[in-house]
C-alpha positions in Angstrom: 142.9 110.9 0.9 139.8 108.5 0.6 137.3 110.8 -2.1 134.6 110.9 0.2 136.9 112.3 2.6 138.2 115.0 0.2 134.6 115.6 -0.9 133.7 116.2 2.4 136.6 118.6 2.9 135.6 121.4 0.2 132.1 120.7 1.4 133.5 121.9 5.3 135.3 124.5 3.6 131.8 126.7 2.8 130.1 124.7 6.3 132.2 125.0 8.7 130.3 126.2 12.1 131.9 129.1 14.4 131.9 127.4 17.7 135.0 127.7 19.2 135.9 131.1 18.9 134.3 132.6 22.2 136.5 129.4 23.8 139.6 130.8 22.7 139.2 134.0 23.0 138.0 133.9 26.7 140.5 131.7 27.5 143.1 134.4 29.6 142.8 134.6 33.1 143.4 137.6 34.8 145.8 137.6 38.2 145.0 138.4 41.5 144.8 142.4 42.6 146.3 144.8 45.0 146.4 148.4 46.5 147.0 150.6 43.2 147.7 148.9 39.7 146.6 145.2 40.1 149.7 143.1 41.6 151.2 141.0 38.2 149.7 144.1 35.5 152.2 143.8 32.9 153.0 147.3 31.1 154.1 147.1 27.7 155.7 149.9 25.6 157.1 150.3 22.3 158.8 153.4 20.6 157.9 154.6 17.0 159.8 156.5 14.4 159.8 157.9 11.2 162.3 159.5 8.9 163.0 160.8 5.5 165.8 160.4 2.7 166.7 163.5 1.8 167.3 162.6 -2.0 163.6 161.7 -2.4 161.6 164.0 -0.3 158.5 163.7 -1.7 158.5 159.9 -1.0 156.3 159.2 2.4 157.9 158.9 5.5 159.2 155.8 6.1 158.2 154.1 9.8 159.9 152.1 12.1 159.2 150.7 15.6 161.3 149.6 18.5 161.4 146.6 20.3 158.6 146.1 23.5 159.8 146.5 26.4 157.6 145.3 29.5 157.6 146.5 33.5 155.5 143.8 35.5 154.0 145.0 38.7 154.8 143.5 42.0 155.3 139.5 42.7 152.6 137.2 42.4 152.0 133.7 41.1 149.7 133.7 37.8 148.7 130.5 35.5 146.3 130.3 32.7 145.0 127.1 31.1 144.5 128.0 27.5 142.9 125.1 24.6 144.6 124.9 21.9 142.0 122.3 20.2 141.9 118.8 19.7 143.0 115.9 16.9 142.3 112.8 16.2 144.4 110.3 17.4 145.7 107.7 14.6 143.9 104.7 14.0 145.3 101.4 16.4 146.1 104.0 18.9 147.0 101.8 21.9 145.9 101.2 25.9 145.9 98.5 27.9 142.5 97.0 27.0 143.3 95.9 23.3 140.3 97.5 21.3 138.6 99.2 23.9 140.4 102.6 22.1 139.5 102.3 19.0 136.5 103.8 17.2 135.1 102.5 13.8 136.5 105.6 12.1 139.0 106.2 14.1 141.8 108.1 12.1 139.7 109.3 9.2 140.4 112.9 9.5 136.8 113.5 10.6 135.8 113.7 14.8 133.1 110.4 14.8 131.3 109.3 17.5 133.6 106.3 19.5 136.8 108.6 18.0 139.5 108.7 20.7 140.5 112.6 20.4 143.4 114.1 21.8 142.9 117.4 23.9 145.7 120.2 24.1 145.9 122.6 26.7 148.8 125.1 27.1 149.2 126.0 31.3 150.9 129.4 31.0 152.7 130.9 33.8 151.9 134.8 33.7 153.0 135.6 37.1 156.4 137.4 37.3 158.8 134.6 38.7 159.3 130.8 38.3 157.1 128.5 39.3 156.4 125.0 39.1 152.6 123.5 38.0 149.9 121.1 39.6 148.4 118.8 36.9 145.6 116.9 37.7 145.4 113.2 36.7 142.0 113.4 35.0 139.6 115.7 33.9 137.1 117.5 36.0 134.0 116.8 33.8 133.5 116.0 30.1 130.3 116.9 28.0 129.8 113.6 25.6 132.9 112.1 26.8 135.2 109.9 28.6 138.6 109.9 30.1 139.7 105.8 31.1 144.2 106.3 31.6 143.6 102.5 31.3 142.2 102.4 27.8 142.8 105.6 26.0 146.2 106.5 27.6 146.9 109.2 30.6 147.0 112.8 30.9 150.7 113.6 29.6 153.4 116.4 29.5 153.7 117.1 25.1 155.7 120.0 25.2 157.5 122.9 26.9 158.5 126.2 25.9 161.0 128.3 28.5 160.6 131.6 26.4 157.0 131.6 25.2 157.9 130.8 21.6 159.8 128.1 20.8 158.5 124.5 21.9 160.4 121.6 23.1 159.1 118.3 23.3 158.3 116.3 26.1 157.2 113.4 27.3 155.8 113.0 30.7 153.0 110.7 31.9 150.9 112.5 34.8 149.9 109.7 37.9 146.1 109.6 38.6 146.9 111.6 41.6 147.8 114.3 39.4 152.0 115.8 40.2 153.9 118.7 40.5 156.1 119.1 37.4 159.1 118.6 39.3 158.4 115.4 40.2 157.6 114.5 36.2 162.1 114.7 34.8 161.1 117.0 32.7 164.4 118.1 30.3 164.3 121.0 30.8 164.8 123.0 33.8 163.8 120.5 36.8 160.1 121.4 35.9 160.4 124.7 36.8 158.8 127.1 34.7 160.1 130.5 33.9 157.8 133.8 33.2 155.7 133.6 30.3 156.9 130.2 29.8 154.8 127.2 29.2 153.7 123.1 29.5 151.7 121.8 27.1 149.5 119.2 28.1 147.6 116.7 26.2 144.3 114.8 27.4 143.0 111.9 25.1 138.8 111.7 25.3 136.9 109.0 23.5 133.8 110.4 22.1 130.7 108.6 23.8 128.8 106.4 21.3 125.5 107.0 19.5 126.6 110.8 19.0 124.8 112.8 16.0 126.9 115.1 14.0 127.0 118.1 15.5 127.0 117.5 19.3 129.7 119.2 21.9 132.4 116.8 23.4 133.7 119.5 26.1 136.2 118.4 28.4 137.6 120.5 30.9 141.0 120.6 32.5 141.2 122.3 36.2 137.9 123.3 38.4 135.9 125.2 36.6 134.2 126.2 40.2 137.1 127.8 41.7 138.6 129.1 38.6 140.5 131.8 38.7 141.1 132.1 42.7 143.2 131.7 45.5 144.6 128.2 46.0 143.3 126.3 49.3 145.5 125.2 52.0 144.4 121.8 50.7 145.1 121.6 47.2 142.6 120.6 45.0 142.8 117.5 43.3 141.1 118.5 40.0 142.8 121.7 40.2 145.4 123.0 37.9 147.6 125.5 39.8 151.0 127.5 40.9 153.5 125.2 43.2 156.1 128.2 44.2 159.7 127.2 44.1 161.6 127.2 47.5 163.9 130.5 48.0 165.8 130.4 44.4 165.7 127.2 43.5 165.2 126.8 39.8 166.3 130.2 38.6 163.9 132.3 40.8 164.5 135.8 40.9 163.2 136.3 44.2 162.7 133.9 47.8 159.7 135.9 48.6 156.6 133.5 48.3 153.8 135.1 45.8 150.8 136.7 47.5 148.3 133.7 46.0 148.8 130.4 43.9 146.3 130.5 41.4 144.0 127.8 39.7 142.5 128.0 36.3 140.8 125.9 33.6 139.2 126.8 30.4 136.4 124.5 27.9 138.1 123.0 25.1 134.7 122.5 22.6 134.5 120.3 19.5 132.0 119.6 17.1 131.3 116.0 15.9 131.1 116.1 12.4 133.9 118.9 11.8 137.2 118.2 9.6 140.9 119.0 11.8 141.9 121.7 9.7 144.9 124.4 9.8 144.4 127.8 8.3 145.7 130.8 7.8 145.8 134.4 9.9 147.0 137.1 7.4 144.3 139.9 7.5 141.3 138.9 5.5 138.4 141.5 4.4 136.0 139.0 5.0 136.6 139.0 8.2 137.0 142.1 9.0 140.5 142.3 9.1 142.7 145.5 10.6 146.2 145.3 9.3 148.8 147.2 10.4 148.5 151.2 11.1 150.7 151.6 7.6 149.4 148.8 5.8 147.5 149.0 2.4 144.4 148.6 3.0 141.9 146.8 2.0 144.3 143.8 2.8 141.8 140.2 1.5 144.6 138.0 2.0 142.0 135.4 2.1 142.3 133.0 5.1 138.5 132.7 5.7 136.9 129.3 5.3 135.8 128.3 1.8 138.0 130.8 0.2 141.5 130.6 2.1 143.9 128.2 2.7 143.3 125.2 4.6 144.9 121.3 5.3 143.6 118.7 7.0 146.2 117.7 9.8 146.7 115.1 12.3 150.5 116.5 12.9 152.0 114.2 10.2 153.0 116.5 8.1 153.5 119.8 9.4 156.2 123.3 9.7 157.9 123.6 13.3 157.0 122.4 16.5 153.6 123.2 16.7 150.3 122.3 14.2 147.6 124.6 15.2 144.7 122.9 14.5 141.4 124.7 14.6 137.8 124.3 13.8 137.6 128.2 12.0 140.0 130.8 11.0 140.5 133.1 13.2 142.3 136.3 12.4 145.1 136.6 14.9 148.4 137.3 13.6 150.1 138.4 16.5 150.0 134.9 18.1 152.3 134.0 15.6 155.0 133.3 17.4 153.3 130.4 18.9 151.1 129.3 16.3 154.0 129.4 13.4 157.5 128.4 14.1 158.4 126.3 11.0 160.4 129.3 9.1 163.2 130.8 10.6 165.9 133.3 9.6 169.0 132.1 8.9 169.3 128.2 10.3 167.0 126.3 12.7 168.1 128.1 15.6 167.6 131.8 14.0 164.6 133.6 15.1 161.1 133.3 13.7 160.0 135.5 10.3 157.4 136.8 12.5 157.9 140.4 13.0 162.0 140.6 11.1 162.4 142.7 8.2 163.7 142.7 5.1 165.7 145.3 2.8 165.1 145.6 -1.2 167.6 144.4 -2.9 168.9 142.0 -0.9 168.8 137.9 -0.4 168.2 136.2 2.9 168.2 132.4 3.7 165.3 131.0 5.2 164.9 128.1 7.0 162.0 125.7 6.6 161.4 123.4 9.1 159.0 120.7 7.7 158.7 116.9 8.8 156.9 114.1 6.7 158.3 112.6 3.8 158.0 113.7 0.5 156.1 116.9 1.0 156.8 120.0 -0.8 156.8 124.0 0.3 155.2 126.5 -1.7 155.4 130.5 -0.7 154.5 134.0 -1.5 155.1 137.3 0.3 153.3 140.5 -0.7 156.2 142.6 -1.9 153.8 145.1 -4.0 151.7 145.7 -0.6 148.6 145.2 -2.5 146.6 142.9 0.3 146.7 139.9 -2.1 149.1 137.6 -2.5 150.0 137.2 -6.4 150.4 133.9 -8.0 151.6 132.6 -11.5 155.0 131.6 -12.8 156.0 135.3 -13.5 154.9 136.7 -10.4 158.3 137.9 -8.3 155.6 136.8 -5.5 155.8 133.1 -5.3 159.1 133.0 -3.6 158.9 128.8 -3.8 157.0 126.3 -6.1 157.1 122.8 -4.4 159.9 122.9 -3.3 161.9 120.2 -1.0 163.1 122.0 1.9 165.0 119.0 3.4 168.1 119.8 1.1 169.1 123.0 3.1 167.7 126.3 3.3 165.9 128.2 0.6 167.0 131.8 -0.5 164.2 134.4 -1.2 165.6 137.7 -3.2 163.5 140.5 -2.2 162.7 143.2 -5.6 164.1 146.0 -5.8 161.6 147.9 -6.1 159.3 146.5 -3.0 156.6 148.6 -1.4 158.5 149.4 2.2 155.7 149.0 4.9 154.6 145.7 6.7 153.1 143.1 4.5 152.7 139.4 4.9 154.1 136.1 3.7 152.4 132.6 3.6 154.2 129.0 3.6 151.9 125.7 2.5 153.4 122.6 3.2 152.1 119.5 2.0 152.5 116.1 0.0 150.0 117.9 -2.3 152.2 119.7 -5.1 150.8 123.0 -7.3 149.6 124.5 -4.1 147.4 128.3 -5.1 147.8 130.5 -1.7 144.0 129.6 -1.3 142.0 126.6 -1.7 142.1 123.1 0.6 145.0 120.8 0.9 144.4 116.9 2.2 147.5 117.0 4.3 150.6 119.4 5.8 150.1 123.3 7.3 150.1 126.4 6.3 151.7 129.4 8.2 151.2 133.6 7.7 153.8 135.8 8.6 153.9 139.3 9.1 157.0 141.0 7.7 158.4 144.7 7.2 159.5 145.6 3.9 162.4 148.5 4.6 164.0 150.8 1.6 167.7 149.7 1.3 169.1 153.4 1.2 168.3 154.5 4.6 167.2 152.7 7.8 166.6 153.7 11.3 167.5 151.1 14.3 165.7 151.5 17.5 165.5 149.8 20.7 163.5 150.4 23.8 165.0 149.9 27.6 164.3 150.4 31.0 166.9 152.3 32.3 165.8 152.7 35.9 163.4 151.9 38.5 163.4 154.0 41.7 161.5 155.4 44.5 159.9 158.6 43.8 161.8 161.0 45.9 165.3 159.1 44.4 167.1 161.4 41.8 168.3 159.6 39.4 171.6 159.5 39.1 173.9 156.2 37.9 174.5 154.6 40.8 170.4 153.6 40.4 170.8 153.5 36.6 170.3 150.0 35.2 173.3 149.8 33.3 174.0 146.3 32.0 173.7 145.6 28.6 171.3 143.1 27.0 172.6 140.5 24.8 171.2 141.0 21.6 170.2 137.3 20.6 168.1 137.8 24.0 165.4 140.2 23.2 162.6 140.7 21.2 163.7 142.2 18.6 167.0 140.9 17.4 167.4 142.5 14.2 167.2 146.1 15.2 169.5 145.0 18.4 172.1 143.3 16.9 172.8 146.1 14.5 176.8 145.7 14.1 176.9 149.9 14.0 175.8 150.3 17.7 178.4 151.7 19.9 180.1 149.1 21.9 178.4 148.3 25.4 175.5 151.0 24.4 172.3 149.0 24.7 172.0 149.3 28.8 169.1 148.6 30.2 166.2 145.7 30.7 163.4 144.6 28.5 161.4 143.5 31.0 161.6 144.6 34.9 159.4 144.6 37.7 158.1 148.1 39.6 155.4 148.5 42.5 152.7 151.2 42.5 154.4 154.4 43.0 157.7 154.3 41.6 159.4 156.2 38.6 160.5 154.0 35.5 162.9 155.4 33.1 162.1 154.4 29.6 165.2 154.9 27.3 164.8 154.9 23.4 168.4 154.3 21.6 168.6 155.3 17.5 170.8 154.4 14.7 171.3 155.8 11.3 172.4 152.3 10.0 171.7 152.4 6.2 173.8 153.8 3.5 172.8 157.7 2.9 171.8 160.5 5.7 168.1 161.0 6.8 166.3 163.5 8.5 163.4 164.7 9.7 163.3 161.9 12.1 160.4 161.9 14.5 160.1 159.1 17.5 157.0 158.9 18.7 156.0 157.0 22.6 152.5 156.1 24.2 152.3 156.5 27.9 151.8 153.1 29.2 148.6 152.6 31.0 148.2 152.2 34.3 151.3 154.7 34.3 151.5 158.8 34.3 154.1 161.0 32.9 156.6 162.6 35.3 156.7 166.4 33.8 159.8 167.6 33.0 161.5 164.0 32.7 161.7 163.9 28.5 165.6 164.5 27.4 167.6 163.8 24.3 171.4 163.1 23.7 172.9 162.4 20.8 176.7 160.5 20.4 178.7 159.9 22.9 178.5 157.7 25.8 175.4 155.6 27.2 172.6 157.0 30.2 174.7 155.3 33.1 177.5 158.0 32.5 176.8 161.3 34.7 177.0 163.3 32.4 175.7 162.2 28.8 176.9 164.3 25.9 174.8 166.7 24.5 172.3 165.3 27.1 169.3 168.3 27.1 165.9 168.6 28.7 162.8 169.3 26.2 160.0 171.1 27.3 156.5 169.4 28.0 154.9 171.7 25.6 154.9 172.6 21.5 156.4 175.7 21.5 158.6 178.1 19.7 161.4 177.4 21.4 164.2 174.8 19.4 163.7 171.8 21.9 162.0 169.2 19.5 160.4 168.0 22.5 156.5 167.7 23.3 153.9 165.7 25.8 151.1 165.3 24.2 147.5 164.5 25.1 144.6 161.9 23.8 144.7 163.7 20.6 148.3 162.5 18.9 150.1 165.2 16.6 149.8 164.9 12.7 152.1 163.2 11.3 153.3 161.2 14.2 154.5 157.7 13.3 152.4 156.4 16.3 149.4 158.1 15.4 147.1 155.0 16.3 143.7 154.9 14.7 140.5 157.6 15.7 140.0 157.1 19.3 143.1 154.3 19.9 145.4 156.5 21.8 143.9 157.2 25.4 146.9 158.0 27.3 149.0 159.7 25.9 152.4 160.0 24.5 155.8 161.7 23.9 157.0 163.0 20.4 160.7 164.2 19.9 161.9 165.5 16.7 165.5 164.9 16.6 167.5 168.1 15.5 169.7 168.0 12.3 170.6 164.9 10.0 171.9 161.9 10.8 174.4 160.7 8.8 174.7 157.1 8.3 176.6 154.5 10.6 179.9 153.1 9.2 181.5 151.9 11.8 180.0 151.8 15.9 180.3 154.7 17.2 181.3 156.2 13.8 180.1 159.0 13.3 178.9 160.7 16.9 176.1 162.0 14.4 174.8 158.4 13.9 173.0 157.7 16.7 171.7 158.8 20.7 168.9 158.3 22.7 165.6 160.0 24.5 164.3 159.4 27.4 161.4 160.2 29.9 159.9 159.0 33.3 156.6 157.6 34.3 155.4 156.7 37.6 153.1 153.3 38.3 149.5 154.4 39.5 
């Protein structure tokens, strides 16, 4: 790095303007609407517990969540454009007209007026079937800006993700006429893409000349005038919209067209002057963070500008797939899964640290995904809970010291005597070596995790299905049950899935379904005693989806024995609505969640509702699946869609 150039860095590290954080964070566009619950409304749910070891009862109750399972309303076609910021491009970036590209500071690490930057948009499908994209050829409008294909290069298909997390690489020129994407040989899946999947598409602007620092270049990708609405029977050339598949082509679930294609675009600002920067998104005090519900708190993690992490990056050296670049820190850890991908469990193929957990005492291997040369990865997870990340030789804390991840994985050991509860880790990677988790870095990326921390005596497993979705007046019985089983490695939450203890062909149900206004959903919630000593007291705790209402009456329990499809469920019981007297273990509960429920949200959060079942007895720990009966069972309950 030139000095003035890492002069001017620490300088933007106390400097650095909020500008685009009202981009980003209006960037989701809602679908269309129908009669009821808005056509496309997807309804997420998720399934607490808690539990206690019996050898240590004065120890707090340890908590545990489920995976998230989702029930999208209807079918309709949905897209949102969404920026993901600009960088750069390298200096002697070519075109057609020799020079024509290149500014006089073009590759400096700064945005200069004359700079040719390169503009990332993700087009997201949100609608609830495959679809193919419209991408325009150019911009609709730039603020201090110019798009020439000729001189700066064309619009072009960068990436591709089919699951909404992990990112493929593409490359894909789009025609001045602007294509379908399955016209474009994409790699992967004829250009169809699936729900929740995504394109990522990159648009190269050269900054107009005679700029001051701290002008807007704005380009925008779509028509801004008809964003958000129903396509026209003469598609729009500047628009970016739906293309529905024919029938099933291309994996779609259903031949029905969607009510409406949509079109959507979003402002992608930048500020002459500012560095490229990554940073950070653990919780920071500064800017008024909100860790988890069981997190210690204050967590100052430090990821703010001028006192948190940050490297200047024009994707050179960088973690994963993805270097998200931004102009501030902005606290958002649960976009993780897209923003970090470079550390994995396992190998390269295991799933992201975001979200897994760890159990004291034991080792995992880690895989670090880094690209460019000779840089080196530092790293530190919070194992004490304390909101800070501790740093020093001694510290049991800094889990790497420039280390070369390109010579296999790296093995973190995780103490014995770890706070259980979430926490967070943080990876730097750079060429810079002796890395602190704060303070700026010339080159490389740095990624936050959040991670669960869980005792190594005693765990509880569970996982969250949809077990049935059915007309009203249908009783359910399991001819309408959905009984196939979910592969593990395909959901959310792998970890508590892919528990080796769960009875064979147990796990029926969907993660994520569809359901029209008026129809009953059966949520099912499977546990597992899968550590190595008996718990009790176990308490599993469920928020009535919005845009739902409970069906009262509907909330059972059955523990061992066979799974829901089965007419008759051992030990399958119904649990009264209401805390009584009577030994049921069963409640409904209103806006005002019991004490000590594990999904007690904070004052004023819960505004729907829930279901709390105290599971009767101990649970003696798995050894085997199905082994014992007294291991594991489920609960379940019914909703209908308003």
């Amino acid at each position: 790095m030139k000095p003035s150039q890492k002069n001017q860095h620490n300088w933007k590290q106390y400097c650095l303007r909020t500008l685009v954080g009202a981009a980003l964070l209006s960037a989701s566009i809602l679908p269309a609407t129908a009669a009821g619950t808005p056509a496309g409304t997807t309804i997420d749910n998720t399934a607490f517990g808690s539990f206690e070891n019996p050898t240590n009862p004065t120890a707090t109750p340890t908590t545990v969540n489920s995976n998230t399972v989702t029930i999208t309303v209807a079918e309709i076609a949905g897209i949102t454009v969404t920026p993901l910021g600009a960088v750069e491009a390298p200096a002697g970036v070519a075109g057609d007209t020799p020079g024509a590209q290149d500014g006089p500071a073009q590759g400096d690490g700064v945005i200069n007026e004359q700079d040719i930057l390169y503009f990332t948009y993700r087009i997201t499908n949100t609608g609830n079937d495959q679809t193919q994209f419209f991408i325009p050829g150019s911009p609709s409008n730039v603020d201090n800006g110019s798009f020439n294909a000729s001189d700066f290069g064309p619009i072009e298909v960068v990436g591709y993700s089919a699951d909404g997390v992990n990112v493929t690489p593409e490359s894909a020129v789009i025609p001045a006429t602007g294509a379908n994407t399955d016209t474009l040989g994409l790699t992967v899946n004829d250009g169809s893409v699936p729900v929740n999947g995504f394109i990522e598409v990159r648009v190269p602007i050269k900054v107009d000349s005679g700029l001051a620092s701290g002008a807007i270049v704005d380009p925008t990708l779509g028509n801004a005038t008809v964003q958000n609405s129903p396509e026209d029977p003469a598609p729009d050339p500047d628009g970016v919209a739906t293309r529905d598949n024919s029938g099933t082509d291309n994996g779609d679930e259903s031949a029905a067209n969607p009510a409406t294609e949509r079109e959507a675009s979003s402002p992608n600002p930048v500020t002459l002057g500012d560095l490229e920067l990554d940073y950070g998104d653990a919780p920071d005090a500064a800017l008024g963070s909100s860790p988890a519900p069981d997190a210690v708190t204050p967590a100052d993690y430090e990821t703010a500008p001028g006192r948190g992490p940050s490297h200047i990056n024009d994707g050179t050296v960088r973690l994963g797939t993805v270097v998200d670049i931004e102009l501030n820190a902005f606290e958002d850890n649960t976009t993780a899964p897209l923003e970090d991908n470079g550390v994995r469990l396992d190998s390269i193929t295991g799933p992201v640290l975001q979200n897994q957990s760890f159990i004291t005492g034991q080792s995992y291997d880690l895989n670090v995904a880094g690209t460019g040369g000779a840089a080196r990865l530092s790293a530190w997870i919070d194992f004490n809970r304390d909101g800070v990340f501790d740093d020093g030789p001694t510290s049991d804390e800094r889990v790497a010291a420039d280390v070369d991840p390109t010579t296999g994985n790296i093995t973190i050991a995780v103490p014995t005597g770890a706070a259980s509860g979430v926490t967070y880790a943080r990876f730097r990677y750079s060429t810079e070596t002796g890395l602190a988790p704060t303070g700026a870095a010339g080159d490389g990326e740095v990624e936050d995790y959040e991670i669960t921390i869980v005792d190594d005596a005693a765990s509880l497993r569970l996982v969250k299905r949809v077990t049935s979705v059915r007309a009203a007046t249908d009783v359910l019985t399991p001819a309408n049950s959905i009984s196939t089983v979910v592969d593990p490695t395909t959901t959310a939450d792998v970890n508590d899935d892919a528990g080796v203890n769960w009875p064979t062909d147990y796990l029926e149900g969907a993660v994520a379904s569809d359901a029209a206004p008026n129809e009953l959903v059966d949520y099912t919630i499977y546990f597992l005693s899968d550590g190595n000593v008996d718990i009790d007291n176990v308490r599993i705790c469920d928020f009535i989806p919005a845009n739902t209402t409970y069906v009262a009456g509907s909330l059972q329990i059955s523990q061992g024995g066979n799974p829901p499809s089965t007419a008759t469920p051992p030990n399958l019981r119904n649990l009264t609505d209401i805390v009584d007297a009577l030994p049921d273990t069963g409640q409904n509960f209103g806006t005002t969640t019991p004490a000590g429920a594990p999904c007690d949200p904070a004052p004023g959060a819960n505004t729907t509702g829930g279901v709390l079942v105290d599971v009767p007895g101990v649970l003696n720990p798995a050894t085997a699946p199905s082994t014992p009966t007294s291991s594991y069972g489920f609960i379940r309950f019914s909703v209908t869609v308003d």
